[in-house]
C-alpha positions as CSV (number, residue, x, y, z in Angstrom):
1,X,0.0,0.0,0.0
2,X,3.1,2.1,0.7
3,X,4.2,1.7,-2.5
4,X,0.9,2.0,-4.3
5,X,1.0,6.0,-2.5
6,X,4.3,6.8,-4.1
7,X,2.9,5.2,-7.5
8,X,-0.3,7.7,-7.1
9,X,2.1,10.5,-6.0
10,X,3.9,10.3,-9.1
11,X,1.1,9.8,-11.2
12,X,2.2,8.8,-14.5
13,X,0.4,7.6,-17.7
14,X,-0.9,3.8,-18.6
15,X,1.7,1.1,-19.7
16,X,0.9,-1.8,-22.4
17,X,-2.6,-2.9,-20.6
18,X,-3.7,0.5,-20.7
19,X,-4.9,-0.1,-17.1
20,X,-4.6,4.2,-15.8
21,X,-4.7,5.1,-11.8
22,X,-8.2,5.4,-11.8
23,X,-9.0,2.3,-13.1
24,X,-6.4,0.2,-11.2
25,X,-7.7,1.7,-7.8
26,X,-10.9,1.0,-8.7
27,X,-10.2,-3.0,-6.9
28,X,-6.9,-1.6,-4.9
29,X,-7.1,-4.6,-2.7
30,X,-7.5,-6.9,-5.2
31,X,-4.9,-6.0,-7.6
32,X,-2.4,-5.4,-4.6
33,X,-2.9,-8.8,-3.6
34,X,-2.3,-10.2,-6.8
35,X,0.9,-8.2,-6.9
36,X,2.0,-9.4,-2.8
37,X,0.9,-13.3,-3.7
38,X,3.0,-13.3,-6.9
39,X,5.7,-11.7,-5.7
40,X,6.3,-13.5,-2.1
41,X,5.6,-16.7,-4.6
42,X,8.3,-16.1,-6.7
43,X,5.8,-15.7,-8.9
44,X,5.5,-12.7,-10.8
45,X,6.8,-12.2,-14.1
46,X,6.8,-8.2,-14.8
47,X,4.9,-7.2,-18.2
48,X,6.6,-5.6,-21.7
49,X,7.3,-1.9,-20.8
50,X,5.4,0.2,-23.4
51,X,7.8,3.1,-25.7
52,X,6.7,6.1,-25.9
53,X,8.6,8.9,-28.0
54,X,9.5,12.2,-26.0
55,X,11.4,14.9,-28.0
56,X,14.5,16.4,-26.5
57,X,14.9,20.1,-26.1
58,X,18.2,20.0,-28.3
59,X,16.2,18.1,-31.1
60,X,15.7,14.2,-31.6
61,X,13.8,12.4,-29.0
62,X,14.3,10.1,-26.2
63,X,12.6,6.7,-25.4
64,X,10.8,6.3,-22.4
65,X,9.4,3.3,-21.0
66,X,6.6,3.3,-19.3
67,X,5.8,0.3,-17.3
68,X,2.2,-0.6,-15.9
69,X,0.6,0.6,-13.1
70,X,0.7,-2.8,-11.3
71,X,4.4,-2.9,-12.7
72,X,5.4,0.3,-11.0
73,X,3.9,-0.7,-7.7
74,X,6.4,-4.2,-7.6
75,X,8.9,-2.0,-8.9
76,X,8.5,0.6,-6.0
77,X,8.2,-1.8,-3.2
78,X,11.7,-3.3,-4.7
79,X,13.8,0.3,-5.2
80,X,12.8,0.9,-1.4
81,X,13.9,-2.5,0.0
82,X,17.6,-1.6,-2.2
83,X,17.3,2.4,-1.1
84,X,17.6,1.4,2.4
85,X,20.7,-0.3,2.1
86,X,22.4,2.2,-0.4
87,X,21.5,5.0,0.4
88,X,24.1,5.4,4.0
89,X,27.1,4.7,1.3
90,X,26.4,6.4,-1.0
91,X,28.7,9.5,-1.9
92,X,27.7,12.7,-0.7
93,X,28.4,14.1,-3.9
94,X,25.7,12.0,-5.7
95,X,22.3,14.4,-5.6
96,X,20.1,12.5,-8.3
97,X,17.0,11.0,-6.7
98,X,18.5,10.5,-3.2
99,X,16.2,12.0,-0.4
100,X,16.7,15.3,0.8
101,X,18.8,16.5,-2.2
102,X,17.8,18.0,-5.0
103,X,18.9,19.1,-8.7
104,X,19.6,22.6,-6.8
105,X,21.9,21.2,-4.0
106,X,24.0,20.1,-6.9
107,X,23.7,23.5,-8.6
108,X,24.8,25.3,-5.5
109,X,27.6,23.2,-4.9
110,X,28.8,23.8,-8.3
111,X,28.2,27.6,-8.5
112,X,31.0,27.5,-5.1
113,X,33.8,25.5,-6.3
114,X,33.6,27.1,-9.6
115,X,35.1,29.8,-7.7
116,X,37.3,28.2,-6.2
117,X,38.7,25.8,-9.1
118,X,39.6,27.6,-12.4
119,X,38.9,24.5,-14.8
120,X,36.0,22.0,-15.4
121,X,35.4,19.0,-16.7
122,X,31.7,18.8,-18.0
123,X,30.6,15.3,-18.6
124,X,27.9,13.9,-20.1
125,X,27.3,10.0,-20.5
126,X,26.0,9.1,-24.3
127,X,23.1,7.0,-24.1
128,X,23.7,6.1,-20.5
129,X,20.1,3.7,-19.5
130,X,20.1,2.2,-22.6
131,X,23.7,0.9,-22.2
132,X,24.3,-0.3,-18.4
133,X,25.9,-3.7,-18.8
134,X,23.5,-6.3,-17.2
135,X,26.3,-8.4,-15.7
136,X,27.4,-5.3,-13.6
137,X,24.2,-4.2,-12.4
138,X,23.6,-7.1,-11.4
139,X,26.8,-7.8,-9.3
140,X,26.4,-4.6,-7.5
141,X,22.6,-5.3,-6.5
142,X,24.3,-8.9,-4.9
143,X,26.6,-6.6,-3.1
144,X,24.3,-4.7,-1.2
145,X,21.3,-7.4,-0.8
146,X,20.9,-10.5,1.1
147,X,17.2,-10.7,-0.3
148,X,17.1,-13.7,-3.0
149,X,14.1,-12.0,-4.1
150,X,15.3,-8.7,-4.3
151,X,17.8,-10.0,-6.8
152,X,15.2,-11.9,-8.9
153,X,13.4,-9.4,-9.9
154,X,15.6,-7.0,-10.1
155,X,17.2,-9.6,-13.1
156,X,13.8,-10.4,-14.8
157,X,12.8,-6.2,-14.7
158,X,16.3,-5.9,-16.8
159,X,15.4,-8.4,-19.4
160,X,11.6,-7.8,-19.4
161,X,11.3,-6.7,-23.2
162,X,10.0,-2.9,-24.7
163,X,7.2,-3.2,-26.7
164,X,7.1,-0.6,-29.9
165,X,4.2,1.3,-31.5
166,X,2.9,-1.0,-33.6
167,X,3.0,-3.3,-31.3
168,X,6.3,-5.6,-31.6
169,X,8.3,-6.1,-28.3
170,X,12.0,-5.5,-28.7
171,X,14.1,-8.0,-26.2
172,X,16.7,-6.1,-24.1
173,X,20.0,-7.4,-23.3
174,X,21.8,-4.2,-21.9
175,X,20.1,-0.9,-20.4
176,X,17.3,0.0,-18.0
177,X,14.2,0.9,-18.6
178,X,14.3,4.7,-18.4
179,X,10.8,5.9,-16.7
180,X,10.8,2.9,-14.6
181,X,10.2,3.2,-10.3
182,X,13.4,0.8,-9.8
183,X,15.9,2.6,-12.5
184,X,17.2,5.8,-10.4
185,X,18.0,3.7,-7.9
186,X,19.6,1.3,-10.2
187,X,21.6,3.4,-11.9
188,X,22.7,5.8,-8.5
189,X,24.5,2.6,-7.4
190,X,26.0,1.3,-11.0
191,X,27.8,5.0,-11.7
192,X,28.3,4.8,-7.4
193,X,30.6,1.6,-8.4
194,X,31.5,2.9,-11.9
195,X,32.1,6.3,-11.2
196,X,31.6,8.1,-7.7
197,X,34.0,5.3,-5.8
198,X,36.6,5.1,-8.3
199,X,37.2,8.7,-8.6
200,X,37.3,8.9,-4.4
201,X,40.1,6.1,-5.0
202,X,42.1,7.7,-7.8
203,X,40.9,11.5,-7.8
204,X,40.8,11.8,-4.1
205,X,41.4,15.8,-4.3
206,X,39.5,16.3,-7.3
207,X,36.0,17.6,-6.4
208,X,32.7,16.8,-8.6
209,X,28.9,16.5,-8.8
210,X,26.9,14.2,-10.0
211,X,23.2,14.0,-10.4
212,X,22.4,10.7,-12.9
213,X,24.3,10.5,-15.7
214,X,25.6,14.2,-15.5
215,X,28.5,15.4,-14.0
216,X,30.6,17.9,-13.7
217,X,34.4,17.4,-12.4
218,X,36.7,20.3,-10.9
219,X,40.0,20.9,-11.6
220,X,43.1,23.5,-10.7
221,X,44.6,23.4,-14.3
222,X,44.1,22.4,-17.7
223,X,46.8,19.5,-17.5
224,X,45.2,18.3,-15.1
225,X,41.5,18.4,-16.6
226,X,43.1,16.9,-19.6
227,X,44.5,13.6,-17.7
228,X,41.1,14.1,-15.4
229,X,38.8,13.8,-18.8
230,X,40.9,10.8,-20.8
231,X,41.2,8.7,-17.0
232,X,37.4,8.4,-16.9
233,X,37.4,8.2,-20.3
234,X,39.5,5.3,-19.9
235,X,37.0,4.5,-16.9
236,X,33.4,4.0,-18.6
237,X,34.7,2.0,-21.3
238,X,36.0,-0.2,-18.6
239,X,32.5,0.0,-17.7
240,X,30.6,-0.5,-21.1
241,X,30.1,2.9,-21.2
242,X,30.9,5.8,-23.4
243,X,31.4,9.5,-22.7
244,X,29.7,11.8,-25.4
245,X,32.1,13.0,-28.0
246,X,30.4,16.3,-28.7
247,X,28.8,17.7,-25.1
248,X,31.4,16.0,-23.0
249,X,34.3,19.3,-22.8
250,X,36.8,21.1,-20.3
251,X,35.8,24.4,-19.7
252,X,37.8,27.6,-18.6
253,X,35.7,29.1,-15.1
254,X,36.8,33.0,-16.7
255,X,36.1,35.8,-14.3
256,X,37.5,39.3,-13.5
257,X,40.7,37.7,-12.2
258,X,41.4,34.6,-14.7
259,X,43.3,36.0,-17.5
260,X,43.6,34.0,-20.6
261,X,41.8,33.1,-24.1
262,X,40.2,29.7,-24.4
263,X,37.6,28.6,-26.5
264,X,35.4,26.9,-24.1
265,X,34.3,29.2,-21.2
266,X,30.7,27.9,-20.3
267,X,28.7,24.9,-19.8
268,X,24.9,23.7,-19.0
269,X,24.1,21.7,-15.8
270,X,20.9,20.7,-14.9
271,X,18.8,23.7,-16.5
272,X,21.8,26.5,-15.8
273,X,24.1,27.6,-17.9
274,X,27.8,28.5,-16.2
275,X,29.5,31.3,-17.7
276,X,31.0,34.7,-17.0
277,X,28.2,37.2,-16.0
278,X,28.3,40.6,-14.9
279,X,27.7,41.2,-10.7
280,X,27.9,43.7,-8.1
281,X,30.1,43.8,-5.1
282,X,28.5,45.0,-1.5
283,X,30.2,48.5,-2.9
284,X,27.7,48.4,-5.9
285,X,30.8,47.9,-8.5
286,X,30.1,46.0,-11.4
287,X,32.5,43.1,-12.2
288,X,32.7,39.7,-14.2
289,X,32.0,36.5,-12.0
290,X,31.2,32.9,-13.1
291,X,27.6,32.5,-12.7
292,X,24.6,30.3,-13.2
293,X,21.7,31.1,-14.9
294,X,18.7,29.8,-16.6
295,X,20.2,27.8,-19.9
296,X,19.0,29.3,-23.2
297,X,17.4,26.2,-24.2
298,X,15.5,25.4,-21.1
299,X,14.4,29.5,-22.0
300,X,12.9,28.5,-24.7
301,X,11.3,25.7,-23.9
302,X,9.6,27.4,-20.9
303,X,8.4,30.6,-23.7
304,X,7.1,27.8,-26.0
305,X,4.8,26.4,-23.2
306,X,3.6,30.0,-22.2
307,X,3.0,30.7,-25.5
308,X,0.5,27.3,-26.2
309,X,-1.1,28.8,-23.1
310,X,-2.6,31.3,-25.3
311,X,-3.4,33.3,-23.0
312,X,-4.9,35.9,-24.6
313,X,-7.1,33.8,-26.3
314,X,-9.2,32.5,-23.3
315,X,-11.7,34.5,-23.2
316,X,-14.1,32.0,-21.9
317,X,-12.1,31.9,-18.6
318,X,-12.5,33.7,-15.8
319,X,-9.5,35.9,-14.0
320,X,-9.9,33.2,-11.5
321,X,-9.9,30.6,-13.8
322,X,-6.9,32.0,-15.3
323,X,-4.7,31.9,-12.4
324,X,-5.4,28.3,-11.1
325,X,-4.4,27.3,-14.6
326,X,-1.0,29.4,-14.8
327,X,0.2,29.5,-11.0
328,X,1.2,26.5,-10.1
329,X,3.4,25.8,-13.6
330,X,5.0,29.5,-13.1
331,X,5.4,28.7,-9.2
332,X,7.8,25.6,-10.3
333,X,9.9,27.8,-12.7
334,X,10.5,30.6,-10.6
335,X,11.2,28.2,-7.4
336,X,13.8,26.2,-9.8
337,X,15.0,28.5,-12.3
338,X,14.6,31.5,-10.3
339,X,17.4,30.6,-7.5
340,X,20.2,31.7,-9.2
341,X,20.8,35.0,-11.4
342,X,16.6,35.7,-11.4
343,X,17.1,38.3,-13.6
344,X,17.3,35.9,-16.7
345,X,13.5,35.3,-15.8
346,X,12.0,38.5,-15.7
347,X,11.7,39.1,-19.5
348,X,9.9,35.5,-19.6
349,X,7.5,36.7,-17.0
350,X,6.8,40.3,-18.4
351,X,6.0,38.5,-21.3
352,X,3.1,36.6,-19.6
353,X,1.3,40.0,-18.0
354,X,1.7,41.2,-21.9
355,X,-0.7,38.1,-22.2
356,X,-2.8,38.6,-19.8
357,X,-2.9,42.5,-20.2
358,X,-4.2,41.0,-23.9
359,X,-6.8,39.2,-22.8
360,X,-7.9,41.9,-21.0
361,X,-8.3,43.7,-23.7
362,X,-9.9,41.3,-25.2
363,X,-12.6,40.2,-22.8
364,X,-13.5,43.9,-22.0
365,X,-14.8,45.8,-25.0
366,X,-15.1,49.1,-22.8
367,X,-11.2,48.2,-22.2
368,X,-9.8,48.4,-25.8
369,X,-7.8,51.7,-25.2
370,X,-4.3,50.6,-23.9
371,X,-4.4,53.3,-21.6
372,X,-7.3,52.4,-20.3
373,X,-6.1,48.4,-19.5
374,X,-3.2,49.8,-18.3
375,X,-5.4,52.1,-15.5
376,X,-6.7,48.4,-14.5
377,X,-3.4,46.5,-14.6
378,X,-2.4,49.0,-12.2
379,X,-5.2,49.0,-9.8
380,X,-4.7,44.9,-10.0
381,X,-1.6,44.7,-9.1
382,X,-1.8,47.0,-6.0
383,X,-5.1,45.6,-4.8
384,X,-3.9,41.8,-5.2
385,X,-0.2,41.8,-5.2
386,X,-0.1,38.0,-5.1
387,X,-2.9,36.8,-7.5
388,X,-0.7,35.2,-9.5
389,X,2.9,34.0,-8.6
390,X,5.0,35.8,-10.6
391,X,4.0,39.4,-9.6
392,X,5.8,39.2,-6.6
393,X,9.0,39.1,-9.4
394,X,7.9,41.0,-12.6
395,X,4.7,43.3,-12.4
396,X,5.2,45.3,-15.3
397,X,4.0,43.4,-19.0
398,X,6.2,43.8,-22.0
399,X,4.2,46.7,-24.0
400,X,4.4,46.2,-27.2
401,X,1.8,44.5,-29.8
402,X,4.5,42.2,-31.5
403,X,4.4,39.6,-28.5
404,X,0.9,38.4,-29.8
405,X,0.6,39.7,-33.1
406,X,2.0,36.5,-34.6
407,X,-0.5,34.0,-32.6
């Protein structure tokens, strides 16, 4: 039942049965028994995971596997049983889905030693779930279980095939199902063995983060980022792995006081970009520091949702209406990509009250005149300060007509 609360929590969409939330709960007790007697049997044999195509923000798309709500409950009760034995060794470095720790943690921790390391190593695994070797996984599970269970399904959820579009199921000898309950914790401890232990053993004054398959390694010169890079290099094909040729770079941390030209002076981590930005000093004097920020490409994807809001366009909704819709999506972005360098937000968000200043407009014939809906906005924004949750950033809309003239 625990695990059925998590499964809820996280929602998620049907798998190959087409059996959604709703439906599944509809005999809770009956199809969690059938998952408890099969699995304390020995039993239970998990179905095909379904594909589904999701594009990637830097173009292509990325396969994820979704398994069945039944699935994802085994799964859950599984990746609990292995968290509790993994998670006290894990390396306090390692942020992705670990409790308390977050994508931010990791941010913050790299925003400080950028400061005080000069080079970086930004890493990015190439096609990391789809290319864990079996064998491995399966040895580092044994190391850290004394469940036989545990280990059994653990093996069959590995091999369990991905069923395509039209239908055909595609067997799996390497990889992880990406979307699955049991993969984070799966693939925390493989890069734990593969990655996060080995360089405490042969980088032991070499600082990084982690979070998944992303890291980012720091380093007091570019000799030694050089030997750093080619040494895990070295390291995940050891592992069956690869490191991307084309995102994987060392990067110069350039600020007011590193001198020096070098082609490669920023990099993207989790949603931020890293790269020399101007700040001010408690004096008010403006100088070059080696910042995060909101990526360019995370950017746009955020302007592409707001504009398929269109906002202005709603005229059936109420100003109510309007805000329960928009809030809690803009509440996420600002929380996440508003905690470092804000400022990279507030063009995003003035763009939204242009919107909603629009519809306005819009919805109000006697409210045409711009100077009229700007006499409104006004008295909106000082009689409900909070109504929706980027006005306590950005209160002022972007006026100009171009912003909606092309929807």
């Amino acid at each position: 039942m625990e695990a059925y609360d998590r499964v809820k929590a996280n929602k998620g969409a049907p798998g190959v049965d087409e059996v959604s939330l709703g439906e599944f709960e509809k005999d809770l007790k009956g199809n969690l028994y059938k998952i408890w007697n099969r699995m304390s049997s020995g039993s239970y044999f998990p179905p095909p995971v379904k594909a589904v195509q999701i594009p990637k923000s830097q173009g292509g798309v990325r396969m994820l596997e979704v398994p069945t709500v039944g699935d994802r409950v085994a799964q859950t009760v599984v990746a609990r049983r292995i968290e509790e034995k993994v998670e006290p060794i894990f390396h306090r470095d390692s942020y992705g889905y670990r409790p308390r720790r977050s994508a931010l943690d990791a941010v913050a921790a790299c925003r400080q030693r950028c400061w005080n390391y000069d080079w970086v190593v930004d890493l990015d695994v190439q096609a990391f779930f789809d290319s864990i070797d079996h064998d491995l996984m399966i040895k580092a599970v044994e190391a850290n279980t004394d469940l036989p269970w545990v280990l059994l399904y653990v093996k069959r959820w590995l091999t369990a095939p991905m069923q395509q579009p039209d239908g055909s199921l595609q067997p799996r000898d390497r990889g992880t199902p990406q979307g699955s309950a049991v993969s984070p914790v799966l693939a925390n401890l493989f890069l734990h063995y593969a990655f996060d232990t080995w360089m405490a053993r042969t980088f032991p004054s070499v600082p990084f983060e982690r979070y998944a398959d992303d890291a980012v390694v720091h380093c007091t010169s570019e000799r030694q980022a050089r030997m750093v890079r080619q040494a895990i290099e070295d390291r995940m094909v050891e592992v069956g792995l690869r490191l991307h040729p084309d995102t994987t770079k060392i990067v110069y941390c350039k600020d007011n006081n590193r001198r020096g030209v070098y082609p490669d002076t920023s990099f993207t981590f989790l949603g931020y970009t890293f790269q020399p930005r101007g700040a001010k000093d408690r004096h008010g004097r403006v100088f070059t520091a080696f910042l995060p920020a909101i990526s360019k490409d995370a950017l746009t994807r955020l302007s592409r949702t707001v504009r398929r809001w269109r906002i202005h366009r709603r005229l059936d909704l109420s100003w109510a209406e309007l805000a329960e819709m928009i809030n809690p999506v803009v509440r996420g972005w600002t929380s996440y990509y508003g905690r470092f360098h804000r400022s990279e937000l507030y063009t995003l968000l003035a763009r939204i009250n242009s919107y909603l200043v629009c519809w306005i407009r819009k919805k109000y014939r006697r409210l045409r005149p711009r100077r009229k809906a700007r006499i409104v906005w006004e008295r909106l924004i000082t009689q409900h300060p909070r109504y929706f949750a980027h006005w306590t950033w950005a209160r002022n809309p972007l006026m100009t007509a171009r912003v909606v003239r092309a929807e």
